[in-house]
C-alpha positions as CSV (number, residue, x, y, z in Angstrom):
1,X,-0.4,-40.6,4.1
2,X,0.5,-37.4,2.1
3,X,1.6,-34.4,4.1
4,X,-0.2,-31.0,2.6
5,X,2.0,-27.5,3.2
6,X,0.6,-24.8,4.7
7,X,-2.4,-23.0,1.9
8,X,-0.7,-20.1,-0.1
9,X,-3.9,-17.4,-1.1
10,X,-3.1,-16.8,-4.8
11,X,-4.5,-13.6,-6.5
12,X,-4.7,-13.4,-10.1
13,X,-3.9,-9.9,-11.0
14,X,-6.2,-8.3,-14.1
15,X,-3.8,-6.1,-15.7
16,X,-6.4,-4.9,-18.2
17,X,-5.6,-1.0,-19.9
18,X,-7.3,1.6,-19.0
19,X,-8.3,-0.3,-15.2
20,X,-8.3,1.2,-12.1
21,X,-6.9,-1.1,-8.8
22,X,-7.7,-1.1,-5.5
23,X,-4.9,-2.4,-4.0
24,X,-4.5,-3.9,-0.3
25,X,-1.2,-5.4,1.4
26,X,-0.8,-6.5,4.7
27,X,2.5,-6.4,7.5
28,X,3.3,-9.5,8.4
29,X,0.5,-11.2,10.5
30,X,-1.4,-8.2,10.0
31,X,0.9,-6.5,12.7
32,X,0.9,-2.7,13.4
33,X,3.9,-2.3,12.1
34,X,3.3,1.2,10.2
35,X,2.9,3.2,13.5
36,X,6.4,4.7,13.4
37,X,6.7,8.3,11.6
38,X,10.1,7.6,9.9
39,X,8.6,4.3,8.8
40,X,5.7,5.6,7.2
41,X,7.5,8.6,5.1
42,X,9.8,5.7,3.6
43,X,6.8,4.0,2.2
44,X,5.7,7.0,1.0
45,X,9.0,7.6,-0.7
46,X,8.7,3.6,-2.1
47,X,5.3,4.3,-3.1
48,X,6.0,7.7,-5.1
49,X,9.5,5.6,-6.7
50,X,7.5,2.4,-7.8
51,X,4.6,4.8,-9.3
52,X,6.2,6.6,-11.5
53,X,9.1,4.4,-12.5
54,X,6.8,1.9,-13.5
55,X,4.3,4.5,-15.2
56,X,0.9,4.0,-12.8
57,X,-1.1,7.0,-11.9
58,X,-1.9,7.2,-8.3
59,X,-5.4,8.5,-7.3
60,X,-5.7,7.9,-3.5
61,X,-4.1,5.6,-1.0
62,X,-4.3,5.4,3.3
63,X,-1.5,3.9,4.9
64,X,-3.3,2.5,8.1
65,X,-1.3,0.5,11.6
66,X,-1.1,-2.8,9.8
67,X,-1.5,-2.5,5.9
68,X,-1.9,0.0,3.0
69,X,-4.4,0.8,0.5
70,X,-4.1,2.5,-2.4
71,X,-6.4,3.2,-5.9
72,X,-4.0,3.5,-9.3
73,X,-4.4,2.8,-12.9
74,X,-1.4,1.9,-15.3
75,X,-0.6,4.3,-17.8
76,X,-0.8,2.5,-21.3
77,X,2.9,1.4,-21.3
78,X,3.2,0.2,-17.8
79,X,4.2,-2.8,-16.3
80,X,2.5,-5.0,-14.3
81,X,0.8,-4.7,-10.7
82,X,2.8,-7.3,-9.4
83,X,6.1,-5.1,-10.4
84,X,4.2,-2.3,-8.9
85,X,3.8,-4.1,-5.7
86,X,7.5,-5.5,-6.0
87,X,8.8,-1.6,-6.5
88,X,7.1,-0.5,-3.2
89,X,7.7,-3.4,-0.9
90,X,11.3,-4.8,-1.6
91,X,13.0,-1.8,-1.2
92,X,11.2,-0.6,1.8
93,X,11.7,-3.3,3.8
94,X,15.1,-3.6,3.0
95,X,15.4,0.2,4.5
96,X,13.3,-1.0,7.4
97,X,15.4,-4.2,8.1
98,X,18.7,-2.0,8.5
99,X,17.2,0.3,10.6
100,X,16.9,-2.2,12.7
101,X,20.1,-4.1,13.1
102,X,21.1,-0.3,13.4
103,X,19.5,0.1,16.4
104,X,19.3,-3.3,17.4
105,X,16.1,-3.5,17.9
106,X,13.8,-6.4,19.4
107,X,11.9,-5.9,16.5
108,X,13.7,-7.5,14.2
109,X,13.9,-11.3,16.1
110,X,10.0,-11.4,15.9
111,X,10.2,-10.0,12.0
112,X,12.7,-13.0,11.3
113,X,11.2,-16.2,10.1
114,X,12.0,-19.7,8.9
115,X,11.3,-19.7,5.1
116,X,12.5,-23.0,4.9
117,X,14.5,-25.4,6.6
118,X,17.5,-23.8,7.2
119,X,16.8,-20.8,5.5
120,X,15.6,-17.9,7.9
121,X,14.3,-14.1,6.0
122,X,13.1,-10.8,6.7
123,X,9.7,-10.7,6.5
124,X,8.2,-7.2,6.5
125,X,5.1,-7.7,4.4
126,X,2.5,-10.7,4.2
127,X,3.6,-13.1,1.8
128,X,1.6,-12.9,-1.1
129,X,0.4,-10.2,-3.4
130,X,-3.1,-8.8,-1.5
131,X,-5.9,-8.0,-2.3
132,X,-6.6,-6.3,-5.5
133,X,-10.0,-5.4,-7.6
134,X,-10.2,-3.6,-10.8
135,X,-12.6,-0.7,-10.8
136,X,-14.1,0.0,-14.3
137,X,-17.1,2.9,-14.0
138,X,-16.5,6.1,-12.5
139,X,-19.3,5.2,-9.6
140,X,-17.3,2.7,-8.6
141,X,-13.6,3.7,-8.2
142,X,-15.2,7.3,-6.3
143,X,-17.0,4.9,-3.7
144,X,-13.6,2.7,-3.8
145,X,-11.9,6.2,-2.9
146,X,-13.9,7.2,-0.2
147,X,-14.1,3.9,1.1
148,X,-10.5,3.7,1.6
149,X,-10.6,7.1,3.0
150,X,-12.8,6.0,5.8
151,X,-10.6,3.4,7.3
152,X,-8.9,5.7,10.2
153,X,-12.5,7.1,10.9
154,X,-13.7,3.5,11.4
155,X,-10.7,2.5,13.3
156,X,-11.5,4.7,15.6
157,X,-7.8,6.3,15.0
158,X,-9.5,9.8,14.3
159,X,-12.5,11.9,13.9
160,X,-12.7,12.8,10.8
161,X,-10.9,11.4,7.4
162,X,-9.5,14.8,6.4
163,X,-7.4,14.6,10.3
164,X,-5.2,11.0,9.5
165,X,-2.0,12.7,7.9
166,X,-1.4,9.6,5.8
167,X,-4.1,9.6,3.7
168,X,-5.4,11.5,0.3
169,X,-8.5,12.5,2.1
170,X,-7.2,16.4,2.2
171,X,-6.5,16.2,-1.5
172,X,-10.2,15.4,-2.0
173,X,-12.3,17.3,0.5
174,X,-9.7,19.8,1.7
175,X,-8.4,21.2,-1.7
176,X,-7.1,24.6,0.0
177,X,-5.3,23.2,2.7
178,X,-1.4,21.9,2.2
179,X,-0.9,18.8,1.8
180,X,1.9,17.5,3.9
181,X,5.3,17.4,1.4
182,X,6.1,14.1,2.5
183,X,3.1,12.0,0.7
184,X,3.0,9.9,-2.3
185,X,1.9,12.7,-5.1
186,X,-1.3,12.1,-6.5
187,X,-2.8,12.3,-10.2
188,X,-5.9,14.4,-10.2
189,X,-8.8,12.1,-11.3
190,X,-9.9,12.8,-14.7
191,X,-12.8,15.2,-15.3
192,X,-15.0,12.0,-16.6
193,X,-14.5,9.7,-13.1
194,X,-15.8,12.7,-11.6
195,X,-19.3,12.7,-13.8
């Protein structure tokens, strides 16, 4: 009898030019792990690193409890999505995983799994690469925008989209108010998305 290991999801990623993403990843088992402050303005650090050293333009993102979306498009000499995804998650959770043994923190036992047999690893995101759909007419990627803006509305986590600090929704519908410093930086959608 033939023993079958456990199913890996595999997502082939469409790097075509000129295509938008909408990107999702998870924390591990889907657990709220993006609650803490500190935690949250490192990923938006990793986020605004991976972007622009591997040339994508970032329209709109929402970092909810649990996982993170965000809507980009390569610039013509960029590298792939799954370097993008590498760029932001690698060195995040490395930063998260010493904060931790820092402050010895329970946290860390449950975010330590067997990878293989005898081989234990820090596992910060879900494995695998997310979900990701490539938005091609300017309909689309706006309804992909405020879609993802809607998440912390729906959650229940606030009122109205414009109130969950990490989120682009202010940049959209709140163009006079500051945004908050310490967010990924956004390129403004071009005039014809907007049509």
């Amino acid at each position: 009898m033939s023993r079958i290991g456990p199913h890996r999801k595999r997502i082939k990623h469409f790097d075509e030019p000129g295509h938008v993403h909408e990107l999702t990843f998870s924390c591990y088992r889907r657990m709220p792990l993006l609650t803490d402050d500190l935690w949250r303005r490192l990923l938006c650090e990793a986020i605004d690193r991976a972007v622009k050293r591997h040339e994508y333009r970032l329209f709109a993102f929402v970092l909810m409890p649990e996982h993170v979306h965000l809507i980009d498009q390569p610039r013509p000499d960029a590298g792939g999505i799954d370097g993008l995804l590498f760029a932001i998650k690698r060195p995040f959770s490395y930063r998260i995983k010493r904060l931790l043994t820092e402050q010895r923190s329970t946290v860390l036992k449950t975010l330590i799994v067997r990878q293989r047999p005898g081989v234990m690893t820090f596992r910060y995101w879900q494995e695998g690469p997310g979900y990701d759909r490539n938005l091609t007419e300017s309909r689309s990627i706006v309804a992909a925008i405020d879609d993802v803006h809607m998440n912390p509305v729906r959650r229940n986590l606030c009122e109205r989209c414009t109130d969950w600090k990490w989120s682009s929704a202010r940049y959209f519908l709140e163009p006079h108010r500051p945004v908050a410093p310490d967010l990924p930086r956004l390129t403004p959608l071009p005039p014809d998305f907007l049509d």
